[in-house]
N, C-alpha and C positions, 0 to 999 in steps of 0.2 A: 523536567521535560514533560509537557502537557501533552504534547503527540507523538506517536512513534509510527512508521509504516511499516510493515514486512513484508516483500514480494515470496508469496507461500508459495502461487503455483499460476505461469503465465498461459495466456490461451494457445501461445504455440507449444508448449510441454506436453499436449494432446498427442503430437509426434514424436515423443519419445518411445520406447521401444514398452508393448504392454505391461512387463514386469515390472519397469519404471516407475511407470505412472499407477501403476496398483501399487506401489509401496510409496506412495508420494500420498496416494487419498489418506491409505492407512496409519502413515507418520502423523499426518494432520487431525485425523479422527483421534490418533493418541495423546497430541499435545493437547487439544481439548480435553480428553476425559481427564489426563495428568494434573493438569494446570489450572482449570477455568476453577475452580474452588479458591484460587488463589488468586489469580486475576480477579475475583468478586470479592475476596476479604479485603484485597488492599483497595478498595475503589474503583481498578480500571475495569474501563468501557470498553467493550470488545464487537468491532464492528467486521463487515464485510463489505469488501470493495471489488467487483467484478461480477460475473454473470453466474445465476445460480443454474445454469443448465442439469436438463436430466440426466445426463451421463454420467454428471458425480452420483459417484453410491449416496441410494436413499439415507443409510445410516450415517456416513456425512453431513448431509447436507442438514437431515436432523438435527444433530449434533453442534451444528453453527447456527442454524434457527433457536438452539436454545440458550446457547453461551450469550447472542446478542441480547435475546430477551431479558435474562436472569442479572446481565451487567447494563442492561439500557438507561438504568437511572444513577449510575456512577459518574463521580466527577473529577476523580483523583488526577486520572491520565485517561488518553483516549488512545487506544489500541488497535490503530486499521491494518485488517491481515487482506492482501489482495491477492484472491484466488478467482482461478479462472480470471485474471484481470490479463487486458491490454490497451497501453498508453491509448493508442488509435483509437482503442475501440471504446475507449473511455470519450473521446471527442467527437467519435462517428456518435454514437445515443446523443450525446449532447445537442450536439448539429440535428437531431433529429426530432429531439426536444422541443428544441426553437422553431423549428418548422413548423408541428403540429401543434404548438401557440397562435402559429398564424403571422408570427414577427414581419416585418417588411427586413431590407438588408439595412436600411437605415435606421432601427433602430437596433440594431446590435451592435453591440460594443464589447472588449472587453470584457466587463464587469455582466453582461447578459449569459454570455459565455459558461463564463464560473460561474451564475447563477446555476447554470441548467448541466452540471456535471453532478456525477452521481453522489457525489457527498458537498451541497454548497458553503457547508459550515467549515468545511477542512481546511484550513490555511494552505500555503503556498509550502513547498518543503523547500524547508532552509539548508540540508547539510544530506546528501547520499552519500552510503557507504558498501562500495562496492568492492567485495570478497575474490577470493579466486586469483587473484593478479589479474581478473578484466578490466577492460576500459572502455565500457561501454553504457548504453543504457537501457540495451536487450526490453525496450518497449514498456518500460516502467514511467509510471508518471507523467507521462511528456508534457501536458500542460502547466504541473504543478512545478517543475523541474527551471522554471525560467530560469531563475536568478539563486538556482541552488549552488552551493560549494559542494566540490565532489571530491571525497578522500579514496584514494584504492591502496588496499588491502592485498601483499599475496599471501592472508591467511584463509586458508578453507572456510567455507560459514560453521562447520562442527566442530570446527580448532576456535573458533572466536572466544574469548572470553572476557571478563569484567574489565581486566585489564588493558586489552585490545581497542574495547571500545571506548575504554577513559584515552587511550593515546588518542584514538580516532578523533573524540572531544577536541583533546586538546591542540591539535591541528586545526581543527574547524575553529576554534578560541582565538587563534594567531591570526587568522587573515582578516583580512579589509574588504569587510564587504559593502562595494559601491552603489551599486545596481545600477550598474550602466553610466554611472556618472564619475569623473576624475578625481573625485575629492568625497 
């Protein structure tokens, strides 16, 4: 698996109740210092997708400034954690992008599109796995999400485990993915 996404923390989660979102920074602050020694020894790339606002704590956001640095030149797997991200608002900069190039409407396409989203290297996601017993896509990805297969889960994301996610696999393995075509 060369890519993997995690939705860590969306820009509506700002509304969650303050004790919330202070243990949501500091969860994240902790998987970093836990983890990122070990995301660097086995190769992965550990990016950030979403807006670095000052409202995340300084030592946060530190924290993610140096995980990306320290695994930038990794190439095992690539690791995007999207915090402070929103699908929308991942296509609003984009849309904003292309303006301030100056583009006419005729030459956008598609593919100008993806150029001008915040990661244009990132493939399209092929497989969301969504937790919880939701059914939704609570504003993750939406551009990347076209022609994605979606498994749902009613295991908590804390309940998930190796095993959960090879089922997950193995769902995603069984179907036929067309992209839009009959055959």
């Amino acid at each position: 698996m060369p890519w993997l996404t995690l939705f860590a923390f969306s820009t509506e989660n700002w509304n969650r109740p303050a004790a919330e979102v202070a243990f949501l920074m500091d969860f994240n602050r902790r998987v970093i210092d836990e983890h990122g020694g070990s995301f660097h020894s086995r190769g992965v790339r550990v990016r950030y997708m979403g807006r670095p606002e000052r409202r995340i704590p300084q030592v946060l956001r530190e924290a993610m400034h140096d995980i990306e640095e320290l695994t930038r030149e990794n190439d095992a797997m690539t690791l995007t954690l999207a915090f402070n991200y929103g699908g929308r608002d991942e296509i609003r900069e984009a849309v904003r992008r292309i303006l301030d190039a100056g583009l006419s409407s005729s030459e956008i396409t598609e593919s100008t599109i993806a150029q001008h989203m915040q990661y244009p290297d990132m493939p399209d996601i092929d497989m969301l796995v969504r937790t919880a017993g939701e059914h939704r896509l609570s504003n993750f990805a939406l551009w990347r999400l076209a022609y994605a297969e979606m498994v749902f889960l009613p295991t908590l994301w804390p309940d998930v485990t190796e095993s959960t996610v090879h089922e997950a696999i193995s769902e995603y393995r069984r179907r036929d993915r067309r992209f839009g075509s009959i055959a």
